[in-house]
Every structure is written in C-alpha cells, then in structure tokens.
C-alpha positions as CSV (number, residue, x, y, z in Angstrom):
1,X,-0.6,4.9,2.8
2,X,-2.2,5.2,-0.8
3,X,0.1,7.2,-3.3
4,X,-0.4,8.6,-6.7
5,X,2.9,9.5,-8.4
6,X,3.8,12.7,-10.3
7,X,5.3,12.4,-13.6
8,X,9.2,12.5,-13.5
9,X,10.8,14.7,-15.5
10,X,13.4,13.6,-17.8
11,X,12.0,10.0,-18.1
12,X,10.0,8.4,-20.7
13,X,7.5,6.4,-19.2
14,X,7.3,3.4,-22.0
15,X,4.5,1.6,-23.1
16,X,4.0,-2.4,-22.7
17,X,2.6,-4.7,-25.1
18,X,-0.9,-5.9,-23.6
19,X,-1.0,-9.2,-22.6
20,X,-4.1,-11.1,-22.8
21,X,-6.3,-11.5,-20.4
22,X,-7.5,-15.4,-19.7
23,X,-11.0,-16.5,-20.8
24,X,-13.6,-15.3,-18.2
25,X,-11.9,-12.8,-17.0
26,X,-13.6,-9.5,-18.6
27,X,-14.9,-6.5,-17.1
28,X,-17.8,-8.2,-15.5
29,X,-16.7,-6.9,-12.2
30,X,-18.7,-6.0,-9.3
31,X,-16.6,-2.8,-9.2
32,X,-17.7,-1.8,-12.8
33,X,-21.3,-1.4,-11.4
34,X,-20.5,-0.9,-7.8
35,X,-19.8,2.6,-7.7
36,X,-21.2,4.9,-4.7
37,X,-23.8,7.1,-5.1
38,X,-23.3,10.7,-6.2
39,X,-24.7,13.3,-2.9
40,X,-24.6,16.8,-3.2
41,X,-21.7,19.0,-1.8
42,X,-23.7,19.7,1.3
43,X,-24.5,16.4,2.4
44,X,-20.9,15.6,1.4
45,X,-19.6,17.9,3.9
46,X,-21.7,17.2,6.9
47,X,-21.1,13.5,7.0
48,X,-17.0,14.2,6.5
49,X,-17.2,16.4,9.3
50,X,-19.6,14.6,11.6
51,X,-17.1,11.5,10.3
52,X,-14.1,13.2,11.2
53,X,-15.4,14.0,14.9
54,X,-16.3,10.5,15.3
55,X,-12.9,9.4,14.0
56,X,-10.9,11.8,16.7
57,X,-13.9,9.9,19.2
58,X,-12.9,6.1,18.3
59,X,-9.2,7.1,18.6
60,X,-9.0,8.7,21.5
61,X,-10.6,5.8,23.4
62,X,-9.2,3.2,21.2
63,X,-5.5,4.2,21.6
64,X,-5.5,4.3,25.0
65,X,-6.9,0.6,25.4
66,X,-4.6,-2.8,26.1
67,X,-3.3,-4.3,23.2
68,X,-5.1,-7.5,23.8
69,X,-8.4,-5.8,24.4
70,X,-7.9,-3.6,21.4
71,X,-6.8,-6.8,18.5
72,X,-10.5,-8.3,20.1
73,X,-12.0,-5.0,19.5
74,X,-10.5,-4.8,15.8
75,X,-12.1,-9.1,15.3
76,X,-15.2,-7.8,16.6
77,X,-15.2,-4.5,14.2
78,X,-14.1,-6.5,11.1
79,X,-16.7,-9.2,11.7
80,X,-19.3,-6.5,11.7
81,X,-17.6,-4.8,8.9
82,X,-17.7,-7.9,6.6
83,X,-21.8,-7.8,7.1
84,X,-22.4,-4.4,6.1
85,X,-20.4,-3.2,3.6
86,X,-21.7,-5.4,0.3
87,X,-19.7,-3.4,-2.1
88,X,-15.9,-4.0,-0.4
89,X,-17.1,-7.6,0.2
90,X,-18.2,-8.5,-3.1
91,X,-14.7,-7.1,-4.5
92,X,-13.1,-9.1,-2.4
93,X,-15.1,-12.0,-3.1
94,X,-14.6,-11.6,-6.6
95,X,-10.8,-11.0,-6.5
96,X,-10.3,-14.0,-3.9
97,X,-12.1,-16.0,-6.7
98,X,-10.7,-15.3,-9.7
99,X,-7.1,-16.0,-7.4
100,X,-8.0,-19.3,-6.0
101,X,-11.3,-20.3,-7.0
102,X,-10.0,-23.6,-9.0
103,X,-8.3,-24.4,-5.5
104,X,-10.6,-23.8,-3.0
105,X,-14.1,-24.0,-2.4
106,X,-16.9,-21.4,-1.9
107,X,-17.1,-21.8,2.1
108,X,-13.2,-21.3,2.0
109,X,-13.0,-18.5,0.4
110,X,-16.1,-16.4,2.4
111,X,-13.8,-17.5,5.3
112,X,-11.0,-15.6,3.4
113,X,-12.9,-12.7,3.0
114,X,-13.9,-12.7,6.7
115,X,-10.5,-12.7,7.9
116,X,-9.0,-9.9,5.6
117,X,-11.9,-7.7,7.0
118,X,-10.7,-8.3,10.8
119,X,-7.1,-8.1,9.5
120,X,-8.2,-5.0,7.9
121,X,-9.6,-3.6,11.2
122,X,-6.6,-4.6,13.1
123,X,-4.2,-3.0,10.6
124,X,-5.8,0.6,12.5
125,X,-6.2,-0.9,15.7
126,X,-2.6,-2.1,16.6
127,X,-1.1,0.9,14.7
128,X,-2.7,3.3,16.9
129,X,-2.2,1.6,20.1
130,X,1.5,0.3,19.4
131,X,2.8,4.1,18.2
132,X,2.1,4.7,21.8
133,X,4.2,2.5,23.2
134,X,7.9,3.8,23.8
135,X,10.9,2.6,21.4
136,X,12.4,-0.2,24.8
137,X,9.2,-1.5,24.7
138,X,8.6,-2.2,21.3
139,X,11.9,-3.4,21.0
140,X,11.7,-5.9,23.9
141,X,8.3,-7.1,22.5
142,X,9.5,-7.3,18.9
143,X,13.0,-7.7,18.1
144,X,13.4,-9.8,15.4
145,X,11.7,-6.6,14.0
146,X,13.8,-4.0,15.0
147,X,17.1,-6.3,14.1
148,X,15.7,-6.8,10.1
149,X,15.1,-3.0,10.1
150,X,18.5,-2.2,11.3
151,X,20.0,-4.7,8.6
152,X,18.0,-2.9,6.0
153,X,19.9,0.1,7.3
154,X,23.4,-1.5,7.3
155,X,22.6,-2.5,3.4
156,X,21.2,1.3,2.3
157,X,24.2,3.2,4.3
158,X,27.2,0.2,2.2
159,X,26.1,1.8,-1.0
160,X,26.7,5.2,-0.3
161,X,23.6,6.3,-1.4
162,X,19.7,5.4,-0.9
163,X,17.7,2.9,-2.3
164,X,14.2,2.3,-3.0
165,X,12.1,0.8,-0.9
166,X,9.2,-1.0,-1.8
167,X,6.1,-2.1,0.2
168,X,2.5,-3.0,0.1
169,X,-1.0,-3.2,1.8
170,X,0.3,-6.3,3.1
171,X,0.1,-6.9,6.9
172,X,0.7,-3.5,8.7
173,X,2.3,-0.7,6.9
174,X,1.3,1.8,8.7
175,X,3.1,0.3,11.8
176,X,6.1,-0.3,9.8
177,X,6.3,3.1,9.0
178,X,6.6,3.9,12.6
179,X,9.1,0.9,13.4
180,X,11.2,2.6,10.8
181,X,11.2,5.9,12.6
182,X,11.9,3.9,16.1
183,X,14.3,1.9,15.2
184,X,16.5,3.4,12.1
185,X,15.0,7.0,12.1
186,X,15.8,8.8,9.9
187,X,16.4,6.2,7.1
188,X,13.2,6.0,5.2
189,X,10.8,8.9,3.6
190,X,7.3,7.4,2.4
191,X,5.2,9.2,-0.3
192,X,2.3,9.8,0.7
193,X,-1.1,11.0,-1.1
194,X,-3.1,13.6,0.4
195,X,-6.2,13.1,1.3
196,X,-9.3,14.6,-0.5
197,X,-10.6,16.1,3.1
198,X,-8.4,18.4,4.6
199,X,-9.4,18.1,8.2
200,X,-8.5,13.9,7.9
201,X,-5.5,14.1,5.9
202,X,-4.0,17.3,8.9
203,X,-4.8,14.1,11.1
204,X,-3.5,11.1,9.4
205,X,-0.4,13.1,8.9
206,X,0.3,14.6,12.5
207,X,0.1,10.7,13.8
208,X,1.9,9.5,10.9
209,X,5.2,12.0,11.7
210,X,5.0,13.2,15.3
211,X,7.4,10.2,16.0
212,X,10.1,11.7,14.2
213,X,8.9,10.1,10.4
214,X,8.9,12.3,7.6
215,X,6.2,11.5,4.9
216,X,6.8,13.7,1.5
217,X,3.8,14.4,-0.4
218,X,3.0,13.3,-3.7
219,X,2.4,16.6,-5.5
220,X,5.8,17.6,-4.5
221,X,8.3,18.0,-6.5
222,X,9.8,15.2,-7.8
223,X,13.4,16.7,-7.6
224,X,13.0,16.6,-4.3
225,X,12.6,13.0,-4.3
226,X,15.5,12.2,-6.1
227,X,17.7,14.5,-4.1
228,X,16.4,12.8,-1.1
229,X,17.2,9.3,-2.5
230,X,21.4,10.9,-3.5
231,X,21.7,12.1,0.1
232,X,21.2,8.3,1.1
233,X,17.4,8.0,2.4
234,X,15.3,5.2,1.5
235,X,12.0,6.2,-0.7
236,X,9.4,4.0,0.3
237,X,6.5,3.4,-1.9
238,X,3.1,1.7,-1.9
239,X,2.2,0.0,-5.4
240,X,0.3,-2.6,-5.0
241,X,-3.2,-0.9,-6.1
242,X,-4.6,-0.1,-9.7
243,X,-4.1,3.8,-9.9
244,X,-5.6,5.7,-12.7
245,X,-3.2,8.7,-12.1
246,X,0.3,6.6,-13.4
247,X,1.5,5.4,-15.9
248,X,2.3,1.9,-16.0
249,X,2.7,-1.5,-17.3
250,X,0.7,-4.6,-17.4
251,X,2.6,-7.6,-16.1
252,X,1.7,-11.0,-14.1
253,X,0.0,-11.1,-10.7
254,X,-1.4,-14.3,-9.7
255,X,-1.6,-15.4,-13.5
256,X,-3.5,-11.8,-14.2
257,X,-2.7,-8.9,-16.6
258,X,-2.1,-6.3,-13.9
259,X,-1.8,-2.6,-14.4
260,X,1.5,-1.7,-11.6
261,X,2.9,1.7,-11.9
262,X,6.8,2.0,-13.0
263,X,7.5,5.2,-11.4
264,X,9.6,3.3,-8.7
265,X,11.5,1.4,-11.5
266,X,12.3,4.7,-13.2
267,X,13.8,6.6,-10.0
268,X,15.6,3.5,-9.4
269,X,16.8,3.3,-13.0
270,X,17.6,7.0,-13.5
271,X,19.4,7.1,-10.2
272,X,21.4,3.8,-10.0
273,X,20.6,2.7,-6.9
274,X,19.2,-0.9,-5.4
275,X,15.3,-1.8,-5.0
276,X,14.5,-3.9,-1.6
277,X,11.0,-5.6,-0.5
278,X,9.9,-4.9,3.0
279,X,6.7,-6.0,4.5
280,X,5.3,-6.4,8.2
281,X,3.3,-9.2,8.7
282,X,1.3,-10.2,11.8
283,X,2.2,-13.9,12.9
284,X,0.1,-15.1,16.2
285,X,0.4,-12.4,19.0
286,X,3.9,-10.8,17.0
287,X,4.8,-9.2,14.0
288,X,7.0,-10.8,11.7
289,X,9.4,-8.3,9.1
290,X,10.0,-10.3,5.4
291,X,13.0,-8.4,3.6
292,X,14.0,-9.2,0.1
293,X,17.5,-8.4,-0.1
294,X,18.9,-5.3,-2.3
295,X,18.9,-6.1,-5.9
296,X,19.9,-3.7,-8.8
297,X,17.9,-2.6,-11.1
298,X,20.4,-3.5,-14.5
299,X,20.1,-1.5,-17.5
300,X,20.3,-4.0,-21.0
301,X,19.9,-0.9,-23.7
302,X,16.1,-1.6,-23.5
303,X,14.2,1.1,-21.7
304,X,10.9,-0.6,-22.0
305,X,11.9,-4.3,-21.8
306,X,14.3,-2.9,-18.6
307,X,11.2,-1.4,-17.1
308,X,8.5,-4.1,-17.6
309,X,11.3,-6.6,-16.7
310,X,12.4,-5.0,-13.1
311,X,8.3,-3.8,-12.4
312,X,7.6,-7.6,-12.8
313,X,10.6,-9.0,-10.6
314,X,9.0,-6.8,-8.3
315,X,5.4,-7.7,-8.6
316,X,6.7,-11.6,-8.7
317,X,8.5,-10.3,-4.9
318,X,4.8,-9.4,-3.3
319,X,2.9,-12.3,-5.4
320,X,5.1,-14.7,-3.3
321,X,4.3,-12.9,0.1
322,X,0.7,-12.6,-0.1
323,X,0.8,-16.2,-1.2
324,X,2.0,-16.9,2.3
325,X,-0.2,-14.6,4.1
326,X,-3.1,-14.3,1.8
327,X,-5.3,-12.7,4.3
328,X,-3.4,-10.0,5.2
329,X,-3.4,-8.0,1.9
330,X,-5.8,-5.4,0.9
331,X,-8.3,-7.9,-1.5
332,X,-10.9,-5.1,-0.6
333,X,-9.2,-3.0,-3.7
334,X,-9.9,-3.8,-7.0
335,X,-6.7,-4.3,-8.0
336,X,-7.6,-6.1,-11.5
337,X,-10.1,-3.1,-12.5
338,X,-8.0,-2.3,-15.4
339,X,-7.8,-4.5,-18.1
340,X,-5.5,-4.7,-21.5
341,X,-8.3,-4.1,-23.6
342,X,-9.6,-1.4,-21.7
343,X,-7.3,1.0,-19.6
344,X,-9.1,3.1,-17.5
345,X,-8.5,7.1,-18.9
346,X,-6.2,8.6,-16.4
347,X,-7.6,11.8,-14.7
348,X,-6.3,14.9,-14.6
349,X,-5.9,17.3,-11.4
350,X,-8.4,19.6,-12.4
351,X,-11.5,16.5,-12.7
352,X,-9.5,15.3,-9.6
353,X,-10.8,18.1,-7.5
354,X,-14.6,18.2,-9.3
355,X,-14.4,14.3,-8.1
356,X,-13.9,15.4,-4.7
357,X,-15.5,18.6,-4.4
C-alpha cells in the first residue's frame, strides 16, 4: 500500500539541515528523464478500463490456482516483466548501483534486478492466492508467523494504548496486512492512498478488507487517526518511498541523503506511544515475520533534532533488513529522486487531480 499523509494539525513539521550528497551522485537519474508520455483523457480512460477488465480476468484465474503453480507463474511473469519494461528496470539498475556498485560487479547486480522483478510479481501472486486460504490453514503452514504477530499484540495491548507500526515495500505487505487481520484482527489499521482510478482503487480495497481488515484512507481526517491510535490500535504505515506530498527530513539510507516523511514520528511524538518495525519476508517455500521490538520515541526539548533523530533510528531499522533480503524491496521506486539541493515542489490536491485527470 502507497500512502501520502495529510498534514497534522497542531504539529510543526520542522525543517532538517541538508546533508550533502556524495560526489557523483546528482540528478543524473534515469527517473529525471524517464517520465511516461502524456495521452489525452480519452486514451487515458479506455486503456484503464480495458486494464481494469483484464485485471478482474488475471485474478479470477490466478487466485484460484495452487500455490506452487501460482509462485512459477509470478518467476515466469517477473522474468518477462524485467524485459519489457526499460524505465522500472533502469531505476532499479541505477539504485542497485549507486547501493552496491563498489561491492559487486555488473552481472551481479542485473541478477539483482532480475530477482526483485519476480519478487515483485510474487508479492501479487501469493497475496491473492494465500487470502483465500482459511485462518487453520495458514496457521498450520506458517506459524512462526502467526506467533510474532500475536507477540506484537501482547506488546501493543501492555501499554494500554496503540502504537505505531511501521512497515515497508519489503517482502509482502500486502499479505501481512491480511495475516494481521487472521491472526490478531482487529489490532492494526493501515493508511492507505486512494487510487487515482476509481474502478481499481473500489477493488484493491474490497480484497484488501473483506477479511475483517480495516484500511483508513489518507484524506481522512487525521483526528481520526489519532483517536484510533488512544483507543489502542496499531497505525501501520508505509514510508519507505520518496513522496512529494509530505513533509520530511533528509537522513541516511545506505550512505544516501534520503527524503523519509516524519508524519509517523510526529503522531508517535504527540501521542506518547511506542514505534515497532514489522516486515514479512519470503524465506524458501515460507514466510518469515522480522519484528523490531517497541521502542519510545523520547522527547530531549528538541523538536527538530527529536524528529530527525527517531525518523533516522527508523530508517537505520529497514536499512538493516533490506540489507539482508536485498531483493525483496521495492528498488523499482526511485526512492533517491529527491535530493538536498533540489527538493522536488510538493503538489497540491487541486494539480493532483489535473495529474490524473
């Protein structure tokens, strides 16, 4: 799920200090030049609707297929995927590059690329096809799973209120959403975005909460959210990608000036309550659940040095799990498209809907 977060009232979002970015590392993206083509508003909404019929096509089959048959289906479709979309693979390329280029060579990393575009494809594939299954059998075939989401539980429901939860496009999230509403429903609330075509975003939500998960919408209001988080539900946010609708602060990731959004930090902040990491993670034919423990989010009398300080200790959190499964995260993004020297201009909700009209 890909959020953008409203502003929250009563807090100051503060400003960070650029850092400076390392030699070569400029704005001489493929991303800066990459962009799609413009199409007219016609065109635009024949192929979303003849794409959104052949989405409801693909998933009727595909969810109704063996879980073995359907993770080959998803290396098949990523292997295809890798050799025909240029723009997503050059980003990747780029981004796997800048990460580990001094490390490994040229051959290694295409391999890299290869295998986050069939993780990328199986991401879909096994969240469709597993949210099928009923809760026995997903315990009986994952329980280490279910057992670290029903410690998170015990953790949230011992402080007497809720806590933030924090997650990335790292291994499956979707699926984790759904394991959540399995195994400890009722605990966690994603924010969502909505999507700029209604007819995908009705269906992304219906399969996203007719399992008993409730997903609360990023234009809502953000009293809501912190209501939700006093009456002892986990928020559960996505901020891992470079959003031009937040504001944020640039800290280290992977030795890079990164743009991460604070709005997390400044819930958790306002509200006094613990941050925790959670990530699902494929590991052979299973999925594996890493949980950073519940750690407070102090308050030292500097808002801005508290803010950048806590954002980073998170950022540092998901640095050191995509270092271990570095081909599971969403490289396909260009996360570093923001620099200190040049912040892309945030947009506001009026150009938003001329973007997507």
């Amino acid at each position: 799920m890909t959020e953008e977060f409203p502003n929250l009232e009563g807090i100051e979002i503060p400003s960070d200090p650029p850092l400076a970015e390392p030699p070569g590392q400029g704005r001489d993206a493929v991303w800066k030049t990459g962009r799609k083509k413009g199409r007219s508003r016609l065109r635009k909404q024949i192929s979303r609707n003849l794409g959104y019929v052949a989405v409801r096509a693909v998933h009727a089959v595909v969810c109704r297929l063996p879980w073995p048959l359907g993770r080959a289906l998803a290396w098949i479709c990523g292997s295809v995927a890798y050799t025909i979309l240029k723009r997503e693979r050059d980003i990747a390329l780029q981004s796997l590059t800048r990460v580990y280029g001094a490390d490994k060579p040229p051959s290694e990393i295409r391999r890299m690329v290869r295998e986050v575009f069939r993780s990328s494809a199986g991401i879909i594939v096994d969240w469709v096809i597993l949210r099928r299954w009923p809760r026995g059998k997903l315990e009986a075939r994952f329980p280490h799973v279910a057992e670290t989401l029903r410690q998170i539980e015990r953790d949230v429901r011992a402080t007497g209120s809720g806590m933030i939860i924090m997650t990335a496009h790292l291994g499956n999230w979707e699926l984790l959403g759904h394991m959540f509403s399995q195994f400890t429903p009722g605990l966690i609330m994603p924010l969502a975005k909505r999507m700029y075509f209604p007819k995908y975003d009705e269906f992304l939500h219906r399969l996203r909460t007719e399992h008993g998960l409730e997903v609360m919408r990023s234009d809502e209001s953000p009293r809501k959210m912190l209501q939700a988080v006093r009456n002892g539900v986990g928020l559960s946010f996505l901020c891992d990608q470079d959003l031009r609708t937040n504001s944020g602060v640039f800290v280290d990731f992977f030795g890079l000036p990164t743009y991460t959004v604070t709005f997390p930090v400044d819930i958790a902040r306002k509200l006094g309550v613990k941050m925790v990491g959670i990530f699902l993670v494929k590991e052979g034919n299973s999925f594996r659940a890493i949980y950073e423990p519940p750690f407070d989010v102090a308050k030292s009398g500097d808002d801005a040095a508290d803010v950048l300080a806590w954002t980073q200790k998170w950022t540092t959190v998901l640095e050191a799990a995509v270092r271990r499964y570095p081909t599971q995260w969403a490289w396909i993004h260009p996360r570093w498209r923001s620099t200190p020297e040049k912040p892309r201009l945030q947009l506001d909700s009026k150009r938003r809907k001329e973007r997507h009209a």
